[in-house]
VEXNU-167987 format. One line per 8 residues: number of its first residue (from 1); their letters; for each residue x, y, z of N, C-alpha, C, O, CB. Coordinates in steps of 0.001 Angstrom, whole numbers, m for minus. Glycine has a CB too. Example, Ala and Ser with C-alpha at 12.3 -4.5 7.8 and 13.67 -1.06 7.14 Angstrom:
1 = as = 13190,m5690,7800,12300,m4500,7800,13200,m3300,7800,14236,m3319,8465,11308,m4473,9046 | 12850,m2250,7080,13670,m1060,7140,12900,30,7870,13409,1138,8039,14084,m598,5725
END
This chain:
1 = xxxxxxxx = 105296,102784,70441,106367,102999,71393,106552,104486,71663,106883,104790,72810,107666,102383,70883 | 106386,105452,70768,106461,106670,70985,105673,107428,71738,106173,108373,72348,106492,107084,70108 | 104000,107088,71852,103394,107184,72639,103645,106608,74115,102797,107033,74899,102568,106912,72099 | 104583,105760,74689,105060,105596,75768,105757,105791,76498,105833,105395,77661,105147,105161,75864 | 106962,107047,75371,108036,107717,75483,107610,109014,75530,108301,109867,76087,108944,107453,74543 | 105868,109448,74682,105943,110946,75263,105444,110846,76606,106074,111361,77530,105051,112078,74436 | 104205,110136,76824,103937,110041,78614,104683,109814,79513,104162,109920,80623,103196,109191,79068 | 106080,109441,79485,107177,109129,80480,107683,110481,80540,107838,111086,81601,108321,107966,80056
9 = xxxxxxxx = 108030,111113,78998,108270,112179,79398,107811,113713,79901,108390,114622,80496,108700,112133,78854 | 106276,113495,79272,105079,114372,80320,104816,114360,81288,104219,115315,81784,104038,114362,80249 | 105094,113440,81879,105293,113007,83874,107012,113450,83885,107883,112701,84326,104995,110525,84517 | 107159,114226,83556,108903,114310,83660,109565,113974,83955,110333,114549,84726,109501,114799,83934 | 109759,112321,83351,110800,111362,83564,111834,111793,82589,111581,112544,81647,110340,109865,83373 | 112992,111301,82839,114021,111362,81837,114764,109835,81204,114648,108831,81906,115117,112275,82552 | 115268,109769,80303,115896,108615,80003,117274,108727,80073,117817,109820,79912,115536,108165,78826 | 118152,107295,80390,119680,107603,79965,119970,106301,79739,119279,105287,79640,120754,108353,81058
17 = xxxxxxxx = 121251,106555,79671,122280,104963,78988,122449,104601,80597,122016,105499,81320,124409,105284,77791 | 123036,103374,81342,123205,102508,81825,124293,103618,82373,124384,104743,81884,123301,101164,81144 | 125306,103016,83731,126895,104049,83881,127963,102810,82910,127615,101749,82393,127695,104312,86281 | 128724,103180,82931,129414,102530,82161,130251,101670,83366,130300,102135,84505,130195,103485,81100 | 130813,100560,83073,131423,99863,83679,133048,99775,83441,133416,99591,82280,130763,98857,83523 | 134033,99894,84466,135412,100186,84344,135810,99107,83464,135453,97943,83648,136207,100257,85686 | 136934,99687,82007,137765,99196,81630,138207,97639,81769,138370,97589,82989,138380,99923,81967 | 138479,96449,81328,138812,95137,81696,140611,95278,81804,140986,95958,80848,138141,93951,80445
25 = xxxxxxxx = 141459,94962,82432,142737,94911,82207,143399,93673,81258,142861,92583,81068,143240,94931,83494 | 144456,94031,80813,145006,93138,80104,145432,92004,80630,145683,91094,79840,145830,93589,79557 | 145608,91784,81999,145749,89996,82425,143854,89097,82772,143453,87948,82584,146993,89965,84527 | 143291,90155,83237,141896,89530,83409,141494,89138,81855,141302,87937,81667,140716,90691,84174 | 141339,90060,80671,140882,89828,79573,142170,88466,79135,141995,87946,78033,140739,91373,78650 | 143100,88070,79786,143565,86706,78934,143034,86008,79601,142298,85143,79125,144994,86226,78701 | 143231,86148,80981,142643,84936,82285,141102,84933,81387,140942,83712,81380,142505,85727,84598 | 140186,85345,80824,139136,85258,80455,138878,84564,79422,137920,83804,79279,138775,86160,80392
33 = xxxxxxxx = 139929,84856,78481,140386,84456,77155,140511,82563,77435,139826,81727,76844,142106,85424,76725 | 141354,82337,78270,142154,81003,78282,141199,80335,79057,141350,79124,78902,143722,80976,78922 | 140137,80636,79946,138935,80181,80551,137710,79554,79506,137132,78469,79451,138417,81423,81344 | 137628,80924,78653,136740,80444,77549,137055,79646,76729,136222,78858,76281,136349,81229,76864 | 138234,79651,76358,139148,78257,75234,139064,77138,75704,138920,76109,75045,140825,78266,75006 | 139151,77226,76963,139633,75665,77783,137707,75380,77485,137486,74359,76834,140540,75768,80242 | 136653,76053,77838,135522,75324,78116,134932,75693,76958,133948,76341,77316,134767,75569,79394 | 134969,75647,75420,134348,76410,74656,133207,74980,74262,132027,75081,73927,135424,77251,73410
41 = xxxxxxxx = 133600,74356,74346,132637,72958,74138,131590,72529,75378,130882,71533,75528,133718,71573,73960 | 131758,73452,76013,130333,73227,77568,129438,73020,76524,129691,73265,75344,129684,74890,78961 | 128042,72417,77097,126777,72528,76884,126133,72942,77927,126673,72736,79013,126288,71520,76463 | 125105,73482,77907,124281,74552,78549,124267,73622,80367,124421,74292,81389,122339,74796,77476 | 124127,72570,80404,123642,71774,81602,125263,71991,82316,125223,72360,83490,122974,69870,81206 | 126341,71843,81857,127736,72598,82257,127708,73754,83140,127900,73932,84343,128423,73127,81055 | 127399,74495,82120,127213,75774,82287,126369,76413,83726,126586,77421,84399,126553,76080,81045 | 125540,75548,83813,124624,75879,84869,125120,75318,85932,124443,75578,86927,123285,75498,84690
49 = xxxxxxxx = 126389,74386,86217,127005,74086,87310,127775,74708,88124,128185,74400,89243,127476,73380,87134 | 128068,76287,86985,129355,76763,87385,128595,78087,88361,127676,78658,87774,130535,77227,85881 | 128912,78583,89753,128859,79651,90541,129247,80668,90215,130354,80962,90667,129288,79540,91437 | 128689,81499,89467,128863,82890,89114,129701,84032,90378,128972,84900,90857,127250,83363,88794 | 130892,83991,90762,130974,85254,91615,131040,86254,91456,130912,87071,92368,131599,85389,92187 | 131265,86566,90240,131421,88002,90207,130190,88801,89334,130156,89701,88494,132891,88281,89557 | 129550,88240,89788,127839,88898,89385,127421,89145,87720,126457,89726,87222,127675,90699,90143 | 128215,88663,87300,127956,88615,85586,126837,88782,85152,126091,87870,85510,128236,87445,84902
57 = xxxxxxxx = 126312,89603,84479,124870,89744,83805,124800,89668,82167,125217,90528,81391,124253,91213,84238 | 124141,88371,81820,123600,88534,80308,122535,88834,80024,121527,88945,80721,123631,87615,79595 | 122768,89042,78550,121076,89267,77973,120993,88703,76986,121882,88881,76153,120478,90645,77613 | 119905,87814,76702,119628,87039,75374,118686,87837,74856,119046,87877,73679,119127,85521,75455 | 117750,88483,74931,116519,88597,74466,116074,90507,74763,116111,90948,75911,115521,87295,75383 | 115838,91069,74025,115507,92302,73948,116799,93065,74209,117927,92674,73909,114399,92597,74838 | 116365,94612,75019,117672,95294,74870,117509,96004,76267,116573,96722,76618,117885,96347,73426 | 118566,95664,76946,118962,96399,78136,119995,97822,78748,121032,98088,78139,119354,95471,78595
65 = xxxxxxxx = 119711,98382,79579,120502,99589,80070,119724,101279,79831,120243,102389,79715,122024,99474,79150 | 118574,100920,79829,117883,101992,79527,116846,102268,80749,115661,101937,80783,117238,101777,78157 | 117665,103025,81842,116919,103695,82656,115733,105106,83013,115797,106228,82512,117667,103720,83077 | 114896,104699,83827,113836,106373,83350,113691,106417,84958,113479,105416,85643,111731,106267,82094 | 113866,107990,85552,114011,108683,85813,113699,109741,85894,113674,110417,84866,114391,108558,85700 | 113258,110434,87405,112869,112304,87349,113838,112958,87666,114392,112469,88650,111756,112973,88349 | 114470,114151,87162,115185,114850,87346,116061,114706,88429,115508,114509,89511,114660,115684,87282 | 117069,114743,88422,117771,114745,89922,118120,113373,91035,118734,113229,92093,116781,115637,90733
73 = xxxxxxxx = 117207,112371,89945,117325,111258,91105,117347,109893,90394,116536,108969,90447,115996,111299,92227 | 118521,110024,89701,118941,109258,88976,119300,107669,89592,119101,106573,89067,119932,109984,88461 | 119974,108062,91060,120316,106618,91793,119737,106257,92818,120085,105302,93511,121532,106444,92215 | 118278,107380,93132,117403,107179,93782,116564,105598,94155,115946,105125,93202,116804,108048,93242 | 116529,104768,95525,116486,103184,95140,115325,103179,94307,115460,102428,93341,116322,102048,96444 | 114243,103763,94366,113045,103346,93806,113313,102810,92492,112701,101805,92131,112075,104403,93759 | 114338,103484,91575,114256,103328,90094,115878,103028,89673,116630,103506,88824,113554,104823,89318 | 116049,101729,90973,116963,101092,90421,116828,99510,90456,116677,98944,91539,118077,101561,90980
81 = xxxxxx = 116886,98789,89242,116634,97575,89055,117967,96801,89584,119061,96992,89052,116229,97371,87608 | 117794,95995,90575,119015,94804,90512,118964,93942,90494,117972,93223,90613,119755,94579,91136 | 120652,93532,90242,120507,92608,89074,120080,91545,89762,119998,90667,88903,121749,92308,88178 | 119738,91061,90848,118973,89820,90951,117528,89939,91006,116909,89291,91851,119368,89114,92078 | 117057,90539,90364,115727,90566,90066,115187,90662,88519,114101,90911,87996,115271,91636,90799 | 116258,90396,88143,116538,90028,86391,116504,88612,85935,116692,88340,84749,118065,90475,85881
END
C-alpha cells in the first residue's frame, strides 16, 4: 500500500479527509431516534422498500472518505466521486 501512496504522491497528488457534514439538530436526531425504534425489527427485503430522500450513504465494507487530488483542485469534477456511482 505504501508503494501506491508514494506514486500518488510523486505525480503530486495530495490526500485528505472527506468535508465534514453539518451538525444533526436535536429534533431530527429524535425524529431519527423514534423512526429507528418503531422499525428496528425490518428485515433487509423491508428495508429495500423504503425511498431514500435524503441521499443517505452507507458503507459496509472497507473504508471511505479518502480523497486524492493535485494541488489546488480539490472540488475540481474530475476527482469527485458521486454518490450515485457508489
Amino acid at each position: 500500500m505504501n508503494t501506491v501512496c508514494n506514486k500518488t504522491h510523486l505525480l503530486r497528488f495530495h490526500d485528505r479527509g472527506a468535508a465534514l457534514k453539518p451538525l444533526i439538530t436535536k429534533s431530527n436526531y429524535a425524529a431519527q431516534l423514534m423512526l429507528c425504534t418503531a422499525h428496528q425489527q425490518w428485515i433487509s427485503g423491508q428495508w429495500k422498500q423504503v425511498l431514500w430522500r435524503d441521499e443517505s450513504r452507507f458503507t459496509r465494507y472497507g473504508l471511505d472518505g479518502i480523497i486524492w487530488h493535485l494541488p489546488g483542485k480539490d472540488f475540481v469534477e474530475g476527482y469527485i466521486l458521486h454518490s450515485w456511482t457508489l
